[in-house]
Structure formats: structure tokens, C-alpha cells
matplotlib code that plots the C-alpha trace (Angstrom):
import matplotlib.pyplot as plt

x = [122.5, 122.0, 118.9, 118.6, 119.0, 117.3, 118.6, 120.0, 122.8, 121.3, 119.3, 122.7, 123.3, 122.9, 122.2, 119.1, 117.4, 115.1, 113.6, 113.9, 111.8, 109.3, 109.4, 108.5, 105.5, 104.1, 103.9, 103.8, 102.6, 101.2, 102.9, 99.6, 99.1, 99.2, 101.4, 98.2, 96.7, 100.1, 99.6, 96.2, 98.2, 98.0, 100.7, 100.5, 101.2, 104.4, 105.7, 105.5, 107.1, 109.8, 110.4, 110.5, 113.2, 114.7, 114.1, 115.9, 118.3, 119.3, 119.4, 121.3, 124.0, 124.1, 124.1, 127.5, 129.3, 128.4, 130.4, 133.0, 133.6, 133.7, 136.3, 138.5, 139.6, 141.0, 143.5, 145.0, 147.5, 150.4, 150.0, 149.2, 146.6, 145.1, 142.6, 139.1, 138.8, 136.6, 134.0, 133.8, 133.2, 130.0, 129.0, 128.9, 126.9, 124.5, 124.1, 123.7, 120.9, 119.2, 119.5, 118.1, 115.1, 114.4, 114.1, 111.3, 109.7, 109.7, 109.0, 105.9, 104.2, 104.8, 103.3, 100.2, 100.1, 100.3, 97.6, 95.4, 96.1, 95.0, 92.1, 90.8, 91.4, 89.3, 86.4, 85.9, 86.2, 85.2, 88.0, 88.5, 90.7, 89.9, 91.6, 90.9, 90.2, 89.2, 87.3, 85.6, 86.5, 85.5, 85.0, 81.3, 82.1, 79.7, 78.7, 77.2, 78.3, 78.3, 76.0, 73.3, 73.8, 73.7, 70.4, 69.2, 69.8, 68.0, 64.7, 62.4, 61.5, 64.3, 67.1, 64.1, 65.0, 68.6, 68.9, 67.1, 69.0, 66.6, 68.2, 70.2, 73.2, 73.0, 76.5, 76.1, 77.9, 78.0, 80.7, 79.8, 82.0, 84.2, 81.3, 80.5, 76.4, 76.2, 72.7, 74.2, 70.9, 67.6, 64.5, 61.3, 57.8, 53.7, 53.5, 56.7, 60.1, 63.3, 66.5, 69.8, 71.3, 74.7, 76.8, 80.4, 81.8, 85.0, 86.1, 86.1, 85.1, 88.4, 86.8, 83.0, 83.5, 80.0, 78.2, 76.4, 78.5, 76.1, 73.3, 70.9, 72.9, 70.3, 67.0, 64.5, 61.7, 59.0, 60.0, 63.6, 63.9, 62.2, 61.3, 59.4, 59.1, 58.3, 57.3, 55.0, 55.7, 56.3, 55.4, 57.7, 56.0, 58.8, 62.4, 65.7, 69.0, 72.4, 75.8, 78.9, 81.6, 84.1, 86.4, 88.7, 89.3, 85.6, 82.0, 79.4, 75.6, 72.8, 69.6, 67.3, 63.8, 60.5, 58.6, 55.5, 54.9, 51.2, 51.3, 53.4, 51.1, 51.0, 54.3, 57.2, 60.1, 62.4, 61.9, 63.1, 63.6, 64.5, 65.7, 66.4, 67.8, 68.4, 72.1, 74.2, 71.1, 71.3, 69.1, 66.6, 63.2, 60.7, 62.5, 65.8, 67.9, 69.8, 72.2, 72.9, 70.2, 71.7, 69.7, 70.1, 68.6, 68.9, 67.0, 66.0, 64.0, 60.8, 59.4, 56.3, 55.6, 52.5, 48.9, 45.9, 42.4, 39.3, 36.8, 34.7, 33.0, 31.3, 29.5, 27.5, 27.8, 26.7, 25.5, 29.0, 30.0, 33.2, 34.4, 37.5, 38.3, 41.9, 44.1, 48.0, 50.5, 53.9, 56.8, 58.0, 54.4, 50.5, 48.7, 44.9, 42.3, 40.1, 37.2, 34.9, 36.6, 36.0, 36.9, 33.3, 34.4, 36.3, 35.3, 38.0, 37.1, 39.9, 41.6, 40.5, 37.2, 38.6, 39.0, 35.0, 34.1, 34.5, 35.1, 36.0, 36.3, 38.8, 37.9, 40.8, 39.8, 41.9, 42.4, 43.0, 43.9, 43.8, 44.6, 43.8, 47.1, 48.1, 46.2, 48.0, 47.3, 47.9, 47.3, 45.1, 44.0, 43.5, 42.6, 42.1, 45.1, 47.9, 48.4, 52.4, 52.7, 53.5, 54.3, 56.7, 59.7, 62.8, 65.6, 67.2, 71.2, 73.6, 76.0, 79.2, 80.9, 80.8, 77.5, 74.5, 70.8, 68.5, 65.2, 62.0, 62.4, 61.0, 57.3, 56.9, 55.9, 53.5, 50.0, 49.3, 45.9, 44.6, 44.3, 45.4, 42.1, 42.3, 38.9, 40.9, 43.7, 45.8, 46.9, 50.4, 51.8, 55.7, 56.8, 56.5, 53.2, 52.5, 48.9, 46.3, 42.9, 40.0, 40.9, 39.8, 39.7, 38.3, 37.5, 36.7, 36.0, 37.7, 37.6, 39.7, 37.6, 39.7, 38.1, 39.5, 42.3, 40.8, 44.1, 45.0, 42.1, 44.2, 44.7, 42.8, 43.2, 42.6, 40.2, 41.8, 45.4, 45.0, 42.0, 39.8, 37.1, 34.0, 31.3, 28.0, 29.6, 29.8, 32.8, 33.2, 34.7, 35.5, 35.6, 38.0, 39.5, 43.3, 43.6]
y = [174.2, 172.5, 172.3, 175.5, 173.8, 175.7, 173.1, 175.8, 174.2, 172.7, 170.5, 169.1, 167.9, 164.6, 166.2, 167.9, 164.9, 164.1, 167.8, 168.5, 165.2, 167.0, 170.2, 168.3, 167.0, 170.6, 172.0, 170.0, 171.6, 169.5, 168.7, 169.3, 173.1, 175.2, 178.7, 180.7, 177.7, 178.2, 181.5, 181.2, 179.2, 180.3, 183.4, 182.8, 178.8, 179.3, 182.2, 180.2, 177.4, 179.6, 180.8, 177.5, 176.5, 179.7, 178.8, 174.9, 176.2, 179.0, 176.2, 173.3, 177.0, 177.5, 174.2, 173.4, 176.9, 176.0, 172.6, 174.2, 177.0, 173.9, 171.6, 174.5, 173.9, 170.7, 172.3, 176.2, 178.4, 177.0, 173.7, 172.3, 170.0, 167.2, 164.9, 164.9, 162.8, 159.7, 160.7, 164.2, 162.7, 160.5, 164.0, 165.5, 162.7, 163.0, 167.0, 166.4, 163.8, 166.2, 169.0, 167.4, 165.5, 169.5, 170.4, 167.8, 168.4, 171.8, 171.0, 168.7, 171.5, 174.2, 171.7, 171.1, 175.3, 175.7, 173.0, 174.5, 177.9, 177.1, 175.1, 178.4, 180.7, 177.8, 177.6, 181.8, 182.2, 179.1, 176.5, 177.5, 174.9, 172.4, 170.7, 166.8, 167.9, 164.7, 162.4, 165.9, 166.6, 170.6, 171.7, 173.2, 177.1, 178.9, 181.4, 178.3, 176.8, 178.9, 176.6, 177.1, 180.9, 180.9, 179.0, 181.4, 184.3, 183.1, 182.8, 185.7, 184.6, 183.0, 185.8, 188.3, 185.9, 185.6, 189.5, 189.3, 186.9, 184.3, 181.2, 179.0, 177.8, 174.2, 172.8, 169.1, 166.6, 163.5, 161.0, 158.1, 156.6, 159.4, 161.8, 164.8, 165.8, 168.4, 170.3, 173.9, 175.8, 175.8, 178.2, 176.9, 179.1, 178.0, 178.0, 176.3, 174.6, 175.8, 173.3, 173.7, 170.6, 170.1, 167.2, 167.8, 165.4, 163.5, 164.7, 168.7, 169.7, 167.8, 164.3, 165.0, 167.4, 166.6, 166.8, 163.5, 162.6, 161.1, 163.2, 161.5, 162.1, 163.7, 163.3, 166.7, 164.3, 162.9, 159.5, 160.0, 162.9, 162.5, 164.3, 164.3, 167.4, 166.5, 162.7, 164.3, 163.7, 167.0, 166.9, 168.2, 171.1, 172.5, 173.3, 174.2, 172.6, 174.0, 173.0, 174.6, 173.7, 177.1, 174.4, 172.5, 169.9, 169.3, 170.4, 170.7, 169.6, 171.9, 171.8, 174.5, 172.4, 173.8, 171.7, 172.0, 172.6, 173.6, 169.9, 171.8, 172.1, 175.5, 177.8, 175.7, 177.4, 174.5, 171.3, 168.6, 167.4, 164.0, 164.0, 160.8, 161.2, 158.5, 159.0, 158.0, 157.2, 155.4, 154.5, 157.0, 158.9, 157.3, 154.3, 154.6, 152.2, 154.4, 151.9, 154.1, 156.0, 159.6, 160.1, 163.3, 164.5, 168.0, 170.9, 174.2, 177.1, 177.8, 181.2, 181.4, 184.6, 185.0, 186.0, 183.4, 184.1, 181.8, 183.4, 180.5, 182.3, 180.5, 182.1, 180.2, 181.3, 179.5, 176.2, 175.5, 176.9, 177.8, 178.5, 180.5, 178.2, 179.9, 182.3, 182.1, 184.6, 184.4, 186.4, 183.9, 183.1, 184.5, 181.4, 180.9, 177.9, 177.5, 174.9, 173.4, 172.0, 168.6, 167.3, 167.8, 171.5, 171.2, 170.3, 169.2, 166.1, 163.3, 162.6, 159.3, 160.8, 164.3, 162.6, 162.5, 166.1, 169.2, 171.4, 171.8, 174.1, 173.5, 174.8, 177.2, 179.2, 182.2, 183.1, 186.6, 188.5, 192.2, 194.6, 198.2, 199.1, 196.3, 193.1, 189.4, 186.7, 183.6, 180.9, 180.0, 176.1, 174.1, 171.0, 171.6, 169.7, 171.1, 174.8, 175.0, 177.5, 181.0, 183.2, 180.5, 182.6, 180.4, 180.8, 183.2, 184.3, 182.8, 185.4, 183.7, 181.6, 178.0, 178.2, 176.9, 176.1, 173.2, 172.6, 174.6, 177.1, 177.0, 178.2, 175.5, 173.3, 170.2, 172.0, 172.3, 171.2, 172.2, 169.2, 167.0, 167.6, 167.5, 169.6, 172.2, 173.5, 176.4, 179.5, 181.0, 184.0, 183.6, 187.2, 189.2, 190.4, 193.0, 194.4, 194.5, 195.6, 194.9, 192.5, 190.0, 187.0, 186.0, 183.4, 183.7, 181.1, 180.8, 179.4, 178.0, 177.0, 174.7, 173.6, 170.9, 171.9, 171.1, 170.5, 167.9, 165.8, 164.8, 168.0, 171.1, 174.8, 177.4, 179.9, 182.5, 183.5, 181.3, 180.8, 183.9, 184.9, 183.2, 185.7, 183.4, 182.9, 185.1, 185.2, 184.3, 187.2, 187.2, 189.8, 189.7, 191.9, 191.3, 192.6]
z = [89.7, 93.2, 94.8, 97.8, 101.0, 103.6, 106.6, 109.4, 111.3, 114.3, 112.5, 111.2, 114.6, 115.8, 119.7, 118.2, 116.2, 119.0, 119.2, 115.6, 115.4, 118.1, 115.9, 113.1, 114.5, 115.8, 112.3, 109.3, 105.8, 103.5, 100.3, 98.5, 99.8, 97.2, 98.1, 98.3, 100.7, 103.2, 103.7, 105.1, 108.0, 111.4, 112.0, 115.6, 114.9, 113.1, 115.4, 118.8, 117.2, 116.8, 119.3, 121.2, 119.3, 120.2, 123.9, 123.2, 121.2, 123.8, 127.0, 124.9, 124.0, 127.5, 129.1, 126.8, 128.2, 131.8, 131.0, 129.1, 131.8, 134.7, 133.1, 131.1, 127.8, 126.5, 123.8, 123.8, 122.7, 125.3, 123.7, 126.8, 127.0, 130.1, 130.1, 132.1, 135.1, 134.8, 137.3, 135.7, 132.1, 134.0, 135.6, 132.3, 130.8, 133.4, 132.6, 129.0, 129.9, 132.3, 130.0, 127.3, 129.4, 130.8, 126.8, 125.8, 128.4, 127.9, 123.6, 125.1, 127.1, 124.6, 122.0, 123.9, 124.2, 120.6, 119.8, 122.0, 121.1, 117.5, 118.6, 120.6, 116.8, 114.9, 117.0, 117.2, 113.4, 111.8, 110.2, 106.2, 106.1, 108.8, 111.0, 113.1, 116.7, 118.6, 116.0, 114.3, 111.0, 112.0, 115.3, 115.3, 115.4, 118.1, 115.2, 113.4, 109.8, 106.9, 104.9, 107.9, 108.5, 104.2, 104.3, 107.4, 105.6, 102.7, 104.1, 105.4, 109.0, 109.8, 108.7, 111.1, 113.5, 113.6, 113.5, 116.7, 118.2, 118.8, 117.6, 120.4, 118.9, 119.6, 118.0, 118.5, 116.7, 115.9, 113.2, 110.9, 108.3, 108.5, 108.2, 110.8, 111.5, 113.4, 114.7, 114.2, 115.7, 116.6, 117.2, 119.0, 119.4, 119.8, 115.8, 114.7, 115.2, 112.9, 112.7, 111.3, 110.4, 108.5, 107.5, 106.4, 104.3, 104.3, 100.6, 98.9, 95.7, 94.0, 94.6, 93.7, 90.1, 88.9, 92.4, 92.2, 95.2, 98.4, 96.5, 99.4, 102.2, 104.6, 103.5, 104.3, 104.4, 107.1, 106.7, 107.2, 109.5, 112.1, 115.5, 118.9, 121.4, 125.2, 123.7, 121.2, 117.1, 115.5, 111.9, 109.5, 106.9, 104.9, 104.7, 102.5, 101.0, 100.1, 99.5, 100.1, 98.4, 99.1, 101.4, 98.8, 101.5, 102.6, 100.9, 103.3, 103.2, 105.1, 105.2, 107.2, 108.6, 109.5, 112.2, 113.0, 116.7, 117.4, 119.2, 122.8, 125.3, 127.2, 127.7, 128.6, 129.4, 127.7, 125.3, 125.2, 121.4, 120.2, 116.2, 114.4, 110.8, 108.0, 106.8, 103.8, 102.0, 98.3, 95.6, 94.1, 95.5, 97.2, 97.4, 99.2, 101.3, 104.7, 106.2, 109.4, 111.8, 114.0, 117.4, 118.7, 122.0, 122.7, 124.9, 123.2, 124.6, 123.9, 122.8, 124.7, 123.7, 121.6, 121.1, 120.6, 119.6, 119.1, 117.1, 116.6, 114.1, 111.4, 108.1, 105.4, 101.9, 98.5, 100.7, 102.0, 105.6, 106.9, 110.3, 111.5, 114.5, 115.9, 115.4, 116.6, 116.3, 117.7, 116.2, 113.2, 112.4, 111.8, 111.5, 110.7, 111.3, 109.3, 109.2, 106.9, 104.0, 101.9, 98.8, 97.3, 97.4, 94.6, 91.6, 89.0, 87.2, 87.6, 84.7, 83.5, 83.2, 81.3, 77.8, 77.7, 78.0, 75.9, 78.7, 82.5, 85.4, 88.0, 91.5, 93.2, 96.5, 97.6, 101.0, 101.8, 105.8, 105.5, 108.4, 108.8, 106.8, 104.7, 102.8, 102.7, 100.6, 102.7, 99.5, 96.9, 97.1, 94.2, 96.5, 100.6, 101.5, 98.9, 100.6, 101.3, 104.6, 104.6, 101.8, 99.8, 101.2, 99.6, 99.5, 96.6, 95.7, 98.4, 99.6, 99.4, 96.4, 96.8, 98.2, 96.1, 97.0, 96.6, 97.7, 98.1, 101.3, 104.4, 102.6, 100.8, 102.9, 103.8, 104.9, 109.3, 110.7, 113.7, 116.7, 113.0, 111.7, 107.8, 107.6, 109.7, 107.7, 108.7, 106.8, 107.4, 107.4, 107.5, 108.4, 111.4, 112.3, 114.5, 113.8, 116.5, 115.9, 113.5, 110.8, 108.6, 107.1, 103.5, 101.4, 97.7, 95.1, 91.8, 88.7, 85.7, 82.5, 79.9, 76.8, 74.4, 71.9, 68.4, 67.1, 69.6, 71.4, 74.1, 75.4, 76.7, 76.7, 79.4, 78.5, 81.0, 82.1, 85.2, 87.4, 88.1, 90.6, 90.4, 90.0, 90.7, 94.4, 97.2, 99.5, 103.3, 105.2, 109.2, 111.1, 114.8, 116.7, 117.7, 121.2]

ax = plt.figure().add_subplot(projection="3d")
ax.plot(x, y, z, "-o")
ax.set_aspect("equal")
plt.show()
């Protein structure tokens, strides 16, 4: 049995190469589509190509009656036949020319329609299966990536603050090696900076089966992400990782970053930010070797809403003396200063010196905010400088298959000081918070008693199911009023 040839008869003619050649350009399906992959094609695509060639097809019908009718037949039922003069057979040429010069023409500008046309239905729904639009792999979608909006949802404050609208989609782009970052969106307020970042990479799921592919590729760490607001250095304190791999053509790398941003002076309306990442990074953590460096420059408004109060308000308890310096609340954050803290506050032996005793208590202190309605515990510390911000708010089940999450979330986080002093960490609540009021603030001390395992001398044993109040020591509690 032959082979079905679908060839229609224009194509058969030699008069139609040229714009069958045009045709074939304007849509070409790749030989490695599955049928269920072709289908997903644009409808509106295939539809105006047809009906150009309609259009062609009609003019190149009608151009050859207008010749026919002009000169008569050349053969009939009389048996009579005469030959065309020799300037009407140059005319003729000369039509045919024209006529087919009219047709690209018209094939050129109807091309250019349809690219454009598609171009306009990628960029308002987001390219499943993308497409090379200028030297982007995928046109940044002004609903942001799916990876970002995954890692968005994902996390407490920021899915509160996409439901309300206050993340500027930013949607700047920028190629290496064949690879597309993009910063997808931002949000900016007195407590804290959030940045969408994504990188879409020039191979899908097919090339890269046990994921080790360019596992470094952006780097959620200080040393190679780095960024300045208005000139000032904004210290990165947290952030999240996915992967999307639901494209079969090209997975996509996101990562959601938390900024600290207590450094902006007063209430700008707009800042200017300056990012800097390390890309295509090799080699294996802490030691990694980035051969190319993004710089991207980019404005983003600043939330300038928000509530500040300076208790200043210190209380003395079991010889130590803490101070609750500042309080900042803005509507991703409820942050807390607090003062006073050293390393001889805690008193865990080191380890080299462990093997010599019997027994041990390691030092924890707990620090609670409680409101007329509701209590909060902001963290518990095991040293002063090891408190991740917020309520460790991470991310949990993506939404959509394909997706997957790495990292910690935007609550686990490097600790914030106030004016970068280490004795002044600050305490985060990473929801919204609307109380006003009397409230309060306290500290309490805990303890953890371990005592050797007899059966193994290396090792120790805790005596209780984690560390428990302290009973010898008295708590520090503030008291403030939230206008």
C-alpha cells in the first residue's frame, strides 16, 4: 500500500513554489511533536494561514481568467486556432510578474500579522510550549512565571501579598549561553524586600533525567546574589527554590528572596535597586567557581505604609538586662528589637571540652509577643545570632505537576539587626498584623540538661523532650502600646 499523499494540487505547480516556500516558513511543525503536543498549537495560527492561501490562491485564479478573457482562446470547437502577438505575449509576462510580486508581498505582510498575532496570545497566557521571540527563549508573561507565582503561593506573606495585589511585575530579562534570567516580580516595604528571580534553561526534562543538571545555576546565597537599594547593601535573610519541569522543551529554575531592607531611609516613593547574581555556577558548596556575573538595575515601589514605635524600654532580670529598642510593622512584617544579648548568655559548653563532664545544660531563650486576642512565638534561640525570621513559613505541596520545591522558605532566614548591631537582633513576625493596643513582649529562659549515655561515653542523653523553662529565672516582659 502507498504512502497517503496529502499534496493538494497547487502545490504541484511550479507557479506556486515561491509562496508555497513562504507558506512553509509561516508554520512549520516539528517532526518531534508528539500528536497530543500539535494540538496544543495555536488555532488562530493555522486558520490565518489558511486563509491567506485562500486569498493567493483566489488572485493567481483570477489574474489567469482576466488573461484568458483578453487574448480568447487559443484552441475551440471550430478547430480554429491563431497565435498571440509578440508584444501581447511580453504584456502577459509582465502581468504574471506583477501578479505574483502583489502576492508576496501580500504573503510577507500577512506573515508579519500572524507572528505578531501569536506573539500577543503567548505573552497574555504564558508559553507551554515556548517559542524564540527576539534572543528570549520565553517571552516574560505579565502574570509572571509559574515557577515564581508556585513559590509565591507557597509562602504565607507573600501569597497575602499577591492576593492584594502588591507585587510590581517587573519582567526583565536578560540571555547567557543560551540561558534566559528573568526578574519576574518584586515587593519592597520599611521591613523587607521580596524578589522573584527565574532562569529558564536551554534543555526540558528529556536531557536532564536525574536532575543533577546545572544543580548551582543561581545561587540563593550572600556571596553570590547580591544587591544594593538607593547605593545602600541590602542583606539577604532568607528565601526559596523550585523547579519546574511541566515544559518538555525547557525546565525552569526559581527562586523567591527575602532582603532585608530596614537600611531605606524614610518613605520613598520609588527605589532604585541594583542586583548582581553569579550564574552557571560549578563545583560544590562553599567553594564554587561562577564564570559569568547578571547586573540588573531596576525601579520598584516602595510601600511606605507602616507603623514604628520606640519603646526604649529596658528591664533587668536574673543580672542580665534587655531592652526592647523598636518596633516596625508594615503589612508583610511585625518586627521586634531587641537589645542586650552576648554570647556569655548562653551557656553550652563547646565541644572539645564536652568529653570531660558528666553532664550539661544547654541555654535556649524563647521569645514570646502576645496581643489582647492572640499570643505569637517569634523564636526560641539556642545562640543570639541563629534566630531564622518569621514563623519558618516554607514552602509546602506545589499546586501544579512538574513543579517541585527546594530550599528552606522565606522564614528561614539569616537573623536582622537593628543599625547592624549584633547585640540588637530582631524578632519577626511573617504574617499580617493588625493589632493596636496594649501588648507585649517576653523573654523566658530555658533549659536542656544532657547527661552521658553509660552505654556509649562519647555521647550524651537529654534528660527532657527538648529544652524546658528554666524555673530559677524570671522572665523579661514589655509592656507598649500600639497606637
Amino acid at each position: 500500500m502507498q504512502p497517503f499523499d496529502d499534496t493538494i494540487p497547487e502545490e504541484m505547480d511550479a507557479n506556486n513554489t515561491a509562496m508555497i516556500a513562504f507558506l512553509s516558513h509561516v508554520y512549520v511543525r516539528d517532526e518531534s511533536e508528539s500528536d497530543t503536543e500539535s494540538k496544543l498549537a495555536d488555532t488562530e495560527q493555522i486558520q490565518a494561514v489558511v486563509r491567506v492561501r485562500e486569498r493567493l490562491l483566489q488572485l493567481t485564479q483570477e489574474q489567469q481568467s482576466s488573461i484568458s478573457g483578453m487574448y480568447g482562446p487559443t484552441g475551440g470547437g471550430t478547430g480554429s486556432s491563431f497565435s498571440q502577438p509578440q508584444q501581447a505575449k511580453s504584456w502577459q509576462k509582465r502581468i504574471k510578474v506583477l501578479a505574483l510580486v502583489a502576492m508576496l508581498v501580500l504573503l510577507i505582510a500577512s506573515s508579519f500579522f500572524i507572528t505578531g498575532l501569536v506573539q500577543q496570545r503567548q505573552l497574555a497566557r504564558g508559553s507551554d510550549f515556548p517559542v524564540t521571540i527576539g534572543s528570549y527563549i520565553v517571552p516574560p508573561n505579565k502574570h509572571g512565571s509559574l515557577i515564581v507565582n508556585e513559590l509565591v503561593q507557597a509562602d504565607q506573606v507573600s501569597r497575602f501579598l499577591q492576593q492584594k495585589q502588591q507585587f510590581t511585575q517587573i519582567n526583565q530579562s536578560q540571555m547567557a549561553d543560551g540561558y534566559q534570567i528573568t526578574v519576574d516580580k518584586a515587593y519592597m516595604d520599611a521591613n523587607i524586600l521580596l524578589l522573584g528571580v527565574y532562569a529558564v534553561m536551554p534543555y526540558g526534562r528529556s536531557a536532564n533525567k536525574d536532575g543533577r543538571m546545572d544543580s548551582f545555576f543561581l545561587l540563593a546565597d550572600g556571596d553570590h546574589t547580591r544587591l544594593t537599594a538607593n547605593s545602600v547593601k541590602l542583606p539577604l535573610i532568607g528565601g526559596a527554590a523550585g523547579t519546574d519541569t511541566s515544559n518538555i522543551r525547557h525546565e525552569q529554575r526559581g527562586m523567591l528572596l527575602a532582603f532585608d531592607a530596614a537600611g531605606i531611609q524614610g518613605s520613598p516613593s520609588q527605589v532604585g535597586l541594583n542586583l548582581q547574581m553569579d550564574i552557571h555556577c560549578q563545583g560544590w558548596p562553599p567553594k564554587y567557581t561562577c564564570p559569568h556575573t547578571l547586573s540588573f538595575s531596576l525601579k520598584v515601589p516602595f510601600h511606605a505604609n507602616k507603623q514604628v514605635a520606640t519603646p526604649q524600654q529596658a528591664v533587668t532580670q536574673n543580672g542580665m538586662t534587655f531592652t526592647l529598642e523598636r518596633v516596625v510593622i508594615t503589612q508583610a512584617e511585625a518586627r521586634f528589637y531587641v537589645g542586650g544579648w552576648s554570647d556569655a548568655m548562653f551557656q553550652t559548653p563547646p565541644w572539645s571540652e564536652r568529653s570531660k563532664l558528666e553532664s550539661f545544660d544547654d541555654t535556649w531563650y524563647n521569645i514570646k509577643l502576645a496581643t489582647a486576642s492572640k499570643s505569637y512565638s517569634l523564636c526560641t534561640l539556642l545562640t543570639p545570632y541563629n534566630c531564622p525570621q518569621g514563623a519558618q513559613t516554607g514552602p509546602t505541596l506545589p499546586r501544579h505537576n512538574g513543579v517541585q520545591f527546594g530550599g528552606d522558605g522565606i522564614g528561614e532566614g539569616s537573623p536582622v539587626y537593628l543599625n547592624n548591631d549584633h547585640t540588637k537582633p530582631g524578632f519577626s513576625l511573617l504574617e499580617p498584623f493588625n493589632a493596636h493596643g496594649k501588648m507585649s513582649v517576653t523573654i523566658t529562659k530555658l533549659i536542656e540538661h544532657f547527661v552521658k549515655d553509660k552505654k556509649n561515653s562519647d555521647s550524651y542523653m537529654g534528660t527532657t523532650n527538648g529544652p524546658v523553662v528554666d524555673k530559677k529565672a524570671s522572665p523579661w516582659a514589655f509592656e507598649f502600646i500600639l497606637p
